[in-house]
C-alpha positions as CSV (number, residue, x, y, z in Angstrom):
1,X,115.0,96.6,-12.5
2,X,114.1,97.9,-9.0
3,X,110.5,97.9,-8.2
4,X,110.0,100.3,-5.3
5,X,106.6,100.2,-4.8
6,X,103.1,99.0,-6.4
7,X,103.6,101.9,-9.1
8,X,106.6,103.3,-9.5
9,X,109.8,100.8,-11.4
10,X,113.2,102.1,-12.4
11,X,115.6,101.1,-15.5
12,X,117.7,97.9,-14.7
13,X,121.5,99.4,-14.7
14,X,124.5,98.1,-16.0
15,X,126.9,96.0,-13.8
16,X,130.3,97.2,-15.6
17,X,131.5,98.0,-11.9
18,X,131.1,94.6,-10.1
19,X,134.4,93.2,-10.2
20,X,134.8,89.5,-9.9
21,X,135.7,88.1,-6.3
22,X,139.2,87.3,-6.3
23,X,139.8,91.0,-6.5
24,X,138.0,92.2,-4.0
25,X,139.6,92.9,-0.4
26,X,137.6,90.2,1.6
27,X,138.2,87.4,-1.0
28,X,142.2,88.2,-0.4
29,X,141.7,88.0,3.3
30,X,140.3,84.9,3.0
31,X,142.8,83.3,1.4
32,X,145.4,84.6,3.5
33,X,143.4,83.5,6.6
34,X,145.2,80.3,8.1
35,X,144.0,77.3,8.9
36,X,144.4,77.8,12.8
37,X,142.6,80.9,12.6
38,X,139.5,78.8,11.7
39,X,139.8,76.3,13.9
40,X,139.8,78.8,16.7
41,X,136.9,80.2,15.5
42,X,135.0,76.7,15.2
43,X,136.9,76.4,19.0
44,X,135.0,79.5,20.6
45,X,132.1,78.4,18.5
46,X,131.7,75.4,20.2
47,X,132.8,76.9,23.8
48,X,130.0,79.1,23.4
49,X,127.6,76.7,23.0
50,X,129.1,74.9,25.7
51,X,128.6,77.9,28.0
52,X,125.1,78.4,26.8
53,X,124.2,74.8,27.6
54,X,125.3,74.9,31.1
55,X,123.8,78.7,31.7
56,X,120.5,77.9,30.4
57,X,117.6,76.0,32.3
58,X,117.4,73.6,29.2
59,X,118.1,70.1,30.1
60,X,119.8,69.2,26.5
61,X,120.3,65.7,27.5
62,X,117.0,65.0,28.1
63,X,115.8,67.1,25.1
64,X,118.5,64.8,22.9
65,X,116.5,61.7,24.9
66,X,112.9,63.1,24.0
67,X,114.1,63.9,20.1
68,X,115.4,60.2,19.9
69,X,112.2,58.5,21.0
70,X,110.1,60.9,18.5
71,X,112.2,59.7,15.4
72,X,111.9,55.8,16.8
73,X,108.3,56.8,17.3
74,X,107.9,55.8,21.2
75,X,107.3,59.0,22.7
76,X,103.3,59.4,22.2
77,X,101.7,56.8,24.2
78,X,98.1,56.3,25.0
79,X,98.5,57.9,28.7
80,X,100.9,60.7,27.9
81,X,97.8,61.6,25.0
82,X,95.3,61.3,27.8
83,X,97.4,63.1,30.1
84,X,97.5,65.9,27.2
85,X,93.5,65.7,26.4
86,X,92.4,66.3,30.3
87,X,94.9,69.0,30.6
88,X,93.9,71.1,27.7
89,X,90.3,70.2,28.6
90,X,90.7,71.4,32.1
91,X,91.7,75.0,30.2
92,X,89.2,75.6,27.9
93,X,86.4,74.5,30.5
């Protein structure tokens, strides 16, 4: 059924014309895609993220250090909580 709004609803319709996937053009493709094909793929993938990391202004090792002392709980200390506190009270005031 296809609701199209608050008010108005139409008959559900019958599927005889889905076909199952291996019959379909992009399931073939698939299967004729070689293994080197997605390993390239992965390849640029991971080139790209390579490229974006040393583009960007994001210091990824240090936000790989700051992620590590979260999960081992040692990141919020007293004085980086204080620091936090007079900072947001120095904006609202």
């Amino acid at each position: 059924m296809q609701i199209l709004g608050v008010t108005s609803t139409h008959a559900s319709h019958a599927l005889a014309g889905v076909k199952g996937v291996e019959s379909t053009s992009a399931a073939q493709a698939a299967v004729g895609q070689g293994v080197t094909e997605v390993q390239d793929s992965v390849t640029l993938s991971v080139d790209a993220v390579r490229a974006a990391e040393s583009a960007s202004d994001i210091r990824f090792d240090r936000v790989q250090s700051i992620r590590t002392a979260i999960a081992e709980g040692t990141y919020e200390t007293a004085e980086k909580l204080d620091i936090a506190l007079e900072r947001l009270l120095e904006r609202l005031g």
